[in-house]
Kinemage of the C-alpha trace (Angstrom):
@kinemage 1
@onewidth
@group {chain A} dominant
@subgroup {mainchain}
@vectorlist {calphas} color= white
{ca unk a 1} P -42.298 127.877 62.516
{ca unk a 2} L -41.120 124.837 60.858
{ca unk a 3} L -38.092 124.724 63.025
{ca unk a 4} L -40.303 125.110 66.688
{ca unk a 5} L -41.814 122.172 65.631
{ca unk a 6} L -38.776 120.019 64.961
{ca unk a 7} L -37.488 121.018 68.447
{ca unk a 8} L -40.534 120.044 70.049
{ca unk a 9} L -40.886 117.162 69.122
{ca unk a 10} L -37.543 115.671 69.643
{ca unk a 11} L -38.420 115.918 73.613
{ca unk a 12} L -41.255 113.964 73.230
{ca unk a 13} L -39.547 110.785 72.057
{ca unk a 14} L -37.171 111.200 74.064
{ca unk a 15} L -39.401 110.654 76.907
{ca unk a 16} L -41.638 107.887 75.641
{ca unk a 17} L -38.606 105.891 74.834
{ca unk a 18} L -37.557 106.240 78.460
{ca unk a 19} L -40.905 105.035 79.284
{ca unk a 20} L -40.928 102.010 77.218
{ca unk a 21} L -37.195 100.606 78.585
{ca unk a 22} L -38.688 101.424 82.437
{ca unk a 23} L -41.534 99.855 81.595
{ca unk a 24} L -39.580 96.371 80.009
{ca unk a 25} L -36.963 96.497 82.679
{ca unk a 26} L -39.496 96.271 85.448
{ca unk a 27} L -40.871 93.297 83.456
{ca unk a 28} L -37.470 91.661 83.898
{ca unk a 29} L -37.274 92.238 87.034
{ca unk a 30} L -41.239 90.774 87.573
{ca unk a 31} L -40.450 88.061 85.585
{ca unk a 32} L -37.153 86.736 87.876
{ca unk a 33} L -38.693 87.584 90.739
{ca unk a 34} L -41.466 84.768 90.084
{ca unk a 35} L -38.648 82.387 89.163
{ca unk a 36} L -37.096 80.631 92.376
{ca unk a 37} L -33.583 79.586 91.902
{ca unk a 38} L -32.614 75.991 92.119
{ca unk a 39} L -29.966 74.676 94.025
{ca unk a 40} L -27.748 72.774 92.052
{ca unk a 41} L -26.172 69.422 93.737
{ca unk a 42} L -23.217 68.183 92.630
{ca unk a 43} L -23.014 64.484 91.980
{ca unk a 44} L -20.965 62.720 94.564
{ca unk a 45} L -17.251 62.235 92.698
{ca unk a 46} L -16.228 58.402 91.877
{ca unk a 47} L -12.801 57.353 92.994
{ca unk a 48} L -10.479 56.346 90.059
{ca unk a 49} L -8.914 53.333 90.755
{ca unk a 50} L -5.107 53.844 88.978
{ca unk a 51} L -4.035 50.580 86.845
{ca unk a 52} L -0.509 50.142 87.017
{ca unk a 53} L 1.166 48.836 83.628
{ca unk a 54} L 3.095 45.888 83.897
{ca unk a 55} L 5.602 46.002 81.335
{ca unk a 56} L 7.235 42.669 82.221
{ca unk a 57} L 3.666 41.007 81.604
{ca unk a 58} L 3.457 42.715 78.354
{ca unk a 59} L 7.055 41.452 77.819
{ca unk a 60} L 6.322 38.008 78.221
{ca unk a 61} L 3.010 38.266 76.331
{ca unk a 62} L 5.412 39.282 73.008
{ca unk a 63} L 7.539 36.582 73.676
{ca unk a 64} L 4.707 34.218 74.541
{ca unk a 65} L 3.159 35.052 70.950
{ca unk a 66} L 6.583 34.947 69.310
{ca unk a 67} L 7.235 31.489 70.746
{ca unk a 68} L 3.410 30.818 69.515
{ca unk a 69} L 4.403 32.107 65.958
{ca unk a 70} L 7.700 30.166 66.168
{ca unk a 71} L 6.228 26.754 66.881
{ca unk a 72} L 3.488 27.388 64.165
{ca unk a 73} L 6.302 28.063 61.578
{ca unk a 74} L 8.168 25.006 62.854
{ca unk a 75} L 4.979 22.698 62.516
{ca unk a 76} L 4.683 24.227 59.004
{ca unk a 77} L 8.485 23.830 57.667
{ca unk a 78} L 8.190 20.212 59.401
{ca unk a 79} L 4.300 19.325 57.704
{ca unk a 80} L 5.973 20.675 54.394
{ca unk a 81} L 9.176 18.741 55.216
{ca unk a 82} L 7.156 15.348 55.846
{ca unk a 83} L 5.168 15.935 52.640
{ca unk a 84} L 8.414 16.328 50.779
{ca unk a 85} L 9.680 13.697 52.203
{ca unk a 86} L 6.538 11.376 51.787
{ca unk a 87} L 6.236 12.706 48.237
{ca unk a 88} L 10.207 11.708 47.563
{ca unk a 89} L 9.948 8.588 49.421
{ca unk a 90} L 6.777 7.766 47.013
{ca unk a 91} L 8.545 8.647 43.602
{ca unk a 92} L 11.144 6.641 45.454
{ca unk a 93} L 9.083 3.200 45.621
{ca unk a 94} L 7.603 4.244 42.026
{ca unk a 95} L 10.515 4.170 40.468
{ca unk a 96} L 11.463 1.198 42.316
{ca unk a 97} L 8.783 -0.510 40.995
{ca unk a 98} L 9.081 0.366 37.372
{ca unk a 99} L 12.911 -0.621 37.819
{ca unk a 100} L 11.616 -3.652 38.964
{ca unk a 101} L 9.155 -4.169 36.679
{ca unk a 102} L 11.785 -3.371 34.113
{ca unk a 103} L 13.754 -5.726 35.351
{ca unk a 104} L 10.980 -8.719 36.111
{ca unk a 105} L 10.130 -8.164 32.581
{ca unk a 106} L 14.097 -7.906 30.898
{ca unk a 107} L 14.314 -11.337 32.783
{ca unk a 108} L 10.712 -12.794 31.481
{ca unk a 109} L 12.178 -11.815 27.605
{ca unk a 110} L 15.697 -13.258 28.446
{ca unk a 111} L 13.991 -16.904 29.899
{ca unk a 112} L 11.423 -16.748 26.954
{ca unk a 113} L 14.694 -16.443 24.632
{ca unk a 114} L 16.665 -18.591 26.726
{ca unk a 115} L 13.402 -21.068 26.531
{ca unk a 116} L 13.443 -20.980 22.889
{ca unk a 117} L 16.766 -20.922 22.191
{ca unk a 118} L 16.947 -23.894 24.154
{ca unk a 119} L 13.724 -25.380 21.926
{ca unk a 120} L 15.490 -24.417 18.884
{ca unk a 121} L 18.160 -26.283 20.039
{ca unk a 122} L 16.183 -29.527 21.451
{ca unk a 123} L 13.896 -29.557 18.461
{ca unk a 124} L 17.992 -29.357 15.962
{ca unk a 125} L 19.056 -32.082 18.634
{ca unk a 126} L 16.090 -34.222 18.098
{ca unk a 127} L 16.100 -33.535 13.919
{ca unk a 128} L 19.949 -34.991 13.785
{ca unk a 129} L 19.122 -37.510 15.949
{ca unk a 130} L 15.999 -38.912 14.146
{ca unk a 131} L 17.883 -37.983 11.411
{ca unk a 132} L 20.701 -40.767 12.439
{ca unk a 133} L 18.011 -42.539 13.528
{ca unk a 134} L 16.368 -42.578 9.962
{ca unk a 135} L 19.917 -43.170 8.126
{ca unk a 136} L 20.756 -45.823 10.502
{ca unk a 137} L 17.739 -47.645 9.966
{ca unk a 138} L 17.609 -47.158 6.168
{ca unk a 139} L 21.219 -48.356 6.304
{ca unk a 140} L 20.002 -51.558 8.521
{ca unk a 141} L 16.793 -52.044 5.987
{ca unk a 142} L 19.042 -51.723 2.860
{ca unk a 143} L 21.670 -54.135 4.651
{ca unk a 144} L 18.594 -56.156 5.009
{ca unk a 145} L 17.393 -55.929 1.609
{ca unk a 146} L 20.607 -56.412 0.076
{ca unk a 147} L 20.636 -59.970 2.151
{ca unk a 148} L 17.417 -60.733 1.170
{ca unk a 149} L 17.772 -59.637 -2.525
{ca unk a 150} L 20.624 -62.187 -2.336
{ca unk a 151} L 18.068 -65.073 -1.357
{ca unk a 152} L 16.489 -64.651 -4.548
{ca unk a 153} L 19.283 -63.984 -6.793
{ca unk a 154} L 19.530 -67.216 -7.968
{ca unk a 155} L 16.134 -67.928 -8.375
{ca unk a 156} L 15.941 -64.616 -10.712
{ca unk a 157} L 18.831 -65.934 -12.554
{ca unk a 158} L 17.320 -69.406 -13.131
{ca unk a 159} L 13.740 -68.118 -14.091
{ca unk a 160} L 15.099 -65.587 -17.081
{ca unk a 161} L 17.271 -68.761 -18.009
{ca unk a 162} L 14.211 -70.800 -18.455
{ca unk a 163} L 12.815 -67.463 -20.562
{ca unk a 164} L 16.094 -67.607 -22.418
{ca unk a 165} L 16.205 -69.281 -25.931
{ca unk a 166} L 19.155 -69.091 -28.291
{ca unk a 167} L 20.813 -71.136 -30.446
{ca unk a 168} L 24.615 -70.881 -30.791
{ca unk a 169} L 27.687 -71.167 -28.549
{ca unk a 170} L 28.005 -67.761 -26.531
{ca unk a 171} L 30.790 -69.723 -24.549
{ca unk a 172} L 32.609 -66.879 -22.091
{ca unk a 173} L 29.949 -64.112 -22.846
{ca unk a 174} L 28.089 -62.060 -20.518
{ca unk a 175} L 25.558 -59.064 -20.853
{ca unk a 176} L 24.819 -56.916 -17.727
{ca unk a 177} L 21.295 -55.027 -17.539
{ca unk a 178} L 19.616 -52.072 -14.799
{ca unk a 179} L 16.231 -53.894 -14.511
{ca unk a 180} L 13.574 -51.460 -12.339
{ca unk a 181} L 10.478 -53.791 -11.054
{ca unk a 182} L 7.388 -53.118 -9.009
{ca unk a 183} L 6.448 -54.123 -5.730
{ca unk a 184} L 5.048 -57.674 -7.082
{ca unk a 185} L 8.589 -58.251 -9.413
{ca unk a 186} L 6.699 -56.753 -12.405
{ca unk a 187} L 9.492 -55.710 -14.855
{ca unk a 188} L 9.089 -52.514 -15.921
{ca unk a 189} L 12.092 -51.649 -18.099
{ca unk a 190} L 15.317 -52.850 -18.744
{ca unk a 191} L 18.263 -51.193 -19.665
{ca unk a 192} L 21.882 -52.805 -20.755
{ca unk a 193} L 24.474 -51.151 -19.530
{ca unk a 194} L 27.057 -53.313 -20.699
{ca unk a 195} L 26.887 -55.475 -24.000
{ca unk a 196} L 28.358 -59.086 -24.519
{ca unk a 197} L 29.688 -58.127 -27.923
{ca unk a 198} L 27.356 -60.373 -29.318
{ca unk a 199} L 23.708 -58.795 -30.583
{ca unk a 200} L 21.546 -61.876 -30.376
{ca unk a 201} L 22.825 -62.517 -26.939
{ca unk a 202} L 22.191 -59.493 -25.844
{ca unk a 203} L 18.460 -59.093 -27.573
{ca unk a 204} L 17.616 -62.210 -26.581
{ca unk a 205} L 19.136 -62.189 -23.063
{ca unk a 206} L 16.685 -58.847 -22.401
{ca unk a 207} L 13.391 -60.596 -24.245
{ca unk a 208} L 14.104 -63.085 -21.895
{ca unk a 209} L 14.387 -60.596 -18.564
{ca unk a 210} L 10.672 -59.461 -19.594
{ca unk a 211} L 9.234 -63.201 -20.336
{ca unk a 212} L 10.538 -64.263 -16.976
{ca unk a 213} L 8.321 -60.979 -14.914
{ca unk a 214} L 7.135 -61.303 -12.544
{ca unk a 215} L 10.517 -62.171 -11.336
{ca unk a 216} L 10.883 -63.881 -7.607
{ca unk a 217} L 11.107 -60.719 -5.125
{ca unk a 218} L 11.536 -60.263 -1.470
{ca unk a 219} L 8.085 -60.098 0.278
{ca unk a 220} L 8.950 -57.012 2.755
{ca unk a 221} L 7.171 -53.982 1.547
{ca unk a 222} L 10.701 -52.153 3.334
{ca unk a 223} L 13.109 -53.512 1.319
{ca unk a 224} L 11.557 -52.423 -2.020
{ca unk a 225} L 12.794 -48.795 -1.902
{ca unk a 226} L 16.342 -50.322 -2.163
{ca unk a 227} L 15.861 -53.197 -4.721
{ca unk a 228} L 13.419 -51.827 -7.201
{ca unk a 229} L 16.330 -51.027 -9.292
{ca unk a 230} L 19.334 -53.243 -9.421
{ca unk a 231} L 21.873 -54.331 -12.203
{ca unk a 232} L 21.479 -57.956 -13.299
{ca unk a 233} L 24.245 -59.892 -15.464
{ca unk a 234} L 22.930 -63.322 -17.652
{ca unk a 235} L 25.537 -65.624 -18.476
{ca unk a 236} L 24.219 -68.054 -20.968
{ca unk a 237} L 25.194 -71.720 -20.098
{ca unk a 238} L 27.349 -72.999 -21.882
């Protein structure tokens, strides 16, 4: 019984699936029926216009822009070769001046030696010369003196005689004296340098030297450095 049934049924579903496709096939065909096809239009073609390559062009492009790169180069090596150039030509002229200065300034030190050497020299020139100047007038003054001193020799001679007071005969004797004075004939000291032989000549011949100060004595304040010393030799009268 169980087996009828199996067989039965296999039939039926058979048939209803045979149903179902007819039934979705005549859909498709409803379905495309209702749809009108389009006519498709194509879209009218555009004619390509071919370029043609020019090679030469493209040639002289490279070489255009190789020149180009060329000439920029150039301009560089020659803006680096004028700022060498400047830069040379400026340590050039600084060193020129600092050679110069060098020199302007070796020359400045060589006149301001030359300057003072020749000062030095002037100033030693003009010492010797007042120097001669000096000694020839000191040897004029003390000429001078000297003559003058010899005016008033006598008169010192004859104004210690009248100081002089000794009895006694001192016939042939002489005693000679370094007498220093002041500016007015003032003795000062006296000094024998050589001695008559004879005590009370000489003692009284220098008592006499000092009664007779101020002795007589040239007037020119000059002369005095040269005859405020001088040797003087009494010879009693006989």
């Amino acid at each position: 019984m169980r087996r009828t049934s199996r067989n039965v049924g296999t039939p039926v579903r058979a048939f209803i699936y045979a149903v179902v496709i007819h039934i979705i096939f005549g859909a498709l065909i409803g379905v495309s029926l209702l749809i009108q096809p389009r006519a498709v239009t194509p879209a009218p073609a555009r004619p390509v216009q071919a370029k043609a390559i020019d090679l030469a062009a493209i040639e002289r492009e490279k070489q255009r822009i190789a020149q180009e790169k060329k000439k920029a180069q150039a301009e560089k090596k020659r803006k680096a070769e004028d700022k060498r150039k400047a830069e040379e030509k400026k340590k050039k002229a600084a060193e020129q001046k600092k050679k110069l200065e060098a020199e302007k300034k070796k020359k400045a030190q060589a006149e301001k030696k030359r300057k003072a050497e020749a000062e030095r020299k002037r100033k030693e020139a003009e010492k010797v010369k007042k120097a001669a100047e000096a000694k020839a007038q000191r040897e004029h003054d003390e000429s001078e003196a000297v003559s003058a001193f010899g005016a008033v020799a006598w008169a010192i001679k004859e104004q210690v005689s009248k100081n002089w007071s000794e009895p006694g005969d001192f016939s042939g004797l002489s005693v000679e004296f370094f007498v220093k004075v002041d500016r007015e004939g003032n003795v000062l000291s006296v000094k024998m340098t050589r001695s008559s032989g004879d005590a009370r000549l000489d003692e009284s011949a220098e008592n006499a030297i000092f009664k007779a100060s101020p002795l007589p004595f040239p007037g020119e304040a000059r002369f005095y450095e040269y005859l405020k010393e001088f040797n003087f030799i009494f010879k009693p009268e006989s």
